[in-house]
C-alpha positions in Angstrom: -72.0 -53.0 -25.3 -70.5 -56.2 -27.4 -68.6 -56.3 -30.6 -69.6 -59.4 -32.7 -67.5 -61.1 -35.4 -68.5 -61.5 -38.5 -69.8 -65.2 -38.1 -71.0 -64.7 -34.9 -73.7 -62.0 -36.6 -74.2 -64.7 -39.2 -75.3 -67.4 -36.5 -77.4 -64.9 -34.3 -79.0 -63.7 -37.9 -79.9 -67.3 -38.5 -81.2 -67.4 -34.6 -78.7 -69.7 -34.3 -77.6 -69.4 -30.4 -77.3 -73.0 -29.8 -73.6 -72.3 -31.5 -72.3 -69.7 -29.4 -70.1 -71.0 -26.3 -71.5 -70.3 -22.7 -70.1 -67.0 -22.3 -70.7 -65.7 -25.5 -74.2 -66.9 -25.2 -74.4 -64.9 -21.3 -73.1 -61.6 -23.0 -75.2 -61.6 -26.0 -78.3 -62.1 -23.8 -77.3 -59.1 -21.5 -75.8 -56.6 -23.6 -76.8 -54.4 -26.7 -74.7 -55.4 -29.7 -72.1 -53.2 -32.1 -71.1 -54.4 -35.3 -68.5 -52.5 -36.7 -68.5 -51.4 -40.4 -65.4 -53.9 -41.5 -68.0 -56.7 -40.5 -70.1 -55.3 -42.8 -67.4 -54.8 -45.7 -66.7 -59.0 -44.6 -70.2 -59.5 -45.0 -70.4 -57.7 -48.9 -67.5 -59.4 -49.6 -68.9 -63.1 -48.7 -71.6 -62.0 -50.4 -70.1 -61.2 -53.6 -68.4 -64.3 -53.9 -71.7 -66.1 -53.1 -70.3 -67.4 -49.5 -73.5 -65.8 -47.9 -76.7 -65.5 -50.0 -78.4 -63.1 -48.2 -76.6 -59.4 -48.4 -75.5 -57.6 -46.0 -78.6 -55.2 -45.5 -80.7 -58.1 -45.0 -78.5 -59.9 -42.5 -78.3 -56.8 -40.4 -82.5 -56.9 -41.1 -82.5 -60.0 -39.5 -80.1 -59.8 -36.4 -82.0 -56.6 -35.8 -85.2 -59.0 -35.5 -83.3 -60.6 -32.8 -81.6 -58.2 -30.5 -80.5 -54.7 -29.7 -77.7 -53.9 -32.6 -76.1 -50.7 -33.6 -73.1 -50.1 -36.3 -70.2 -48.5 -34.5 -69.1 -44.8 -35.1 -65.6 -45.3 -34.1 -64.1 -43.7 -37.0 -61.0 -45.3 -38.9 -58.2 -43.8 -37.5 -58.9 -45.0 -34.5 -59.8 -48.5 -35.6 -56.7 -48.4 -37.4 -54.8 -47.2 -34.8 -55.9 -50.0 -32.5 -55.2 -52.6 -35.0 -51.9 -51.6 -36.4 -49.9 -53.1 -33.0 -52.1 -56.8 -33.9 -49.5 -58.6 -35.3 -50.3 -61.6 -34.5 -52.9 -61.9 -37.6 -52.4 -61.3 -40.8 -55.9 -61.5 -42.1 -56.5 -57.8 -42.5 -60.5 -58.2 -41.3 -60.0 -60.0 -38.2 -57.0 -57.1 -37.3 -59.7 -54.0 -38.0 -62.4 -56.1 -36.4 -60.7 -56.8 -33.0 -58.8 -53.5 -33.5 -62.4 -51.8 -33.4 -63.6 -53.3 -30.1 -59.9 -53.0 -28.3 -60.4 -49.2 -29.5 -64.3 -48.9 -27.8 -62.7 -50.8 -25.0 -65.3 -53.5 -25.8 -65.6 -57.4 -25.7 -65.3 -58.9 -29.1 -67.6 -62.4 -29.4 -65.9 -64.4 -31.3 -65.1 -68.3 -32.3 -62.0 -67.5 -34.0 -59.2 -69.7 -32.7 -56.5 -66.7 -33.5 -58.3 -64.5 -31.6 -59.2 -65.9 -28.8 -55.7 -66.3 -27.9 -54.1 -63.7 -28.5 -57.1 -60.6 -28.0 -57.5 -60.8 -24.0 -61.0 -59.4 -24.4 -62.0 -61.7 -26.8 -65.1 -63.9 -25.6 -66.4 -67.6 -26.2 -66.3 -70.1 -23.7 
C-alpha cells in the first residue's frame, strides 16, 4: 500500500503518469493506493476556491477508473500524533498528509520539494 499526495491523485485522475518520477511511477504500478481523508479535505478546498473544477467525489471517481484506491481508516489521533513532531512544514496539509503515511508505516508519493527531503519515506525519483 501507497499514500498519494494530493497532486499526485490529481495527475493519476487526469491519467496523467507521464508526470510522475521513475519511482513513483514503479510504486504506483505495483501497489494498491490510500488516500487519506486530509487529501480529500485539500481536494474540497481547491475545489471551493475553483483551483480544481471537478470535486472531490468525482476525482476519487476517476482515479478509481485507473487503479486500486482505498481512503485510509487511520483515525486522527493517530495522524495527528504522527504529524505533530513534522516541523519542518508549516503547511498544516502537507504535515497531516505525510503524518498519515509515517503513521500506516507507508510510502507517501509525492513531488513536493519539502517533503521529499525531509520525510525519508517519501517517493519520486
Amino acid at each position: 500500500m501507497i499514500h498519494l499526495d494530493t497532486h499526485v491523485v490529481l495527475w493519476l485522475a487526469q491519467r496523467r503518469l507521464n508526470v510522475l518520477g521513475d519511482a513513483a511511477l514503479r510504486l504506483v504500478r505495483r501497489h494498491p493506493w490510500t488516500v487519506s481523508p486530509f487529501v480529500l479535505l485539500e481536494l474540497e478546498l481547491l475545489h471551493e476556491i475553483d483551483r480544481i473544477r471537478a470535486s472531490p467525489q468525482r476525482v476519487l471517481g476517476a482515479l478509481a477508473e485507473v487503479g486500486d484506491v482505498s481512503i485510509s481508516a487511520t483515525s486522527a489521533q493517530e495522524v495527528v500524533e504522527a504529524a505533530r513532531p513534522l516541523s519542518w512544514t508549516r503547511d498544516p496539509m502537507d504535515r497531516l498528509i505525510a503524518g498519515a503515511a509515517l503513521a500506516e508505516r507507508s510510502p507517501l508519493i509525492t513531488a513536493d520539494g519539502v517533503i521529499l527531503k525531509n520525510l525519508p519515506s517519501a517517493v519520486w525519483d
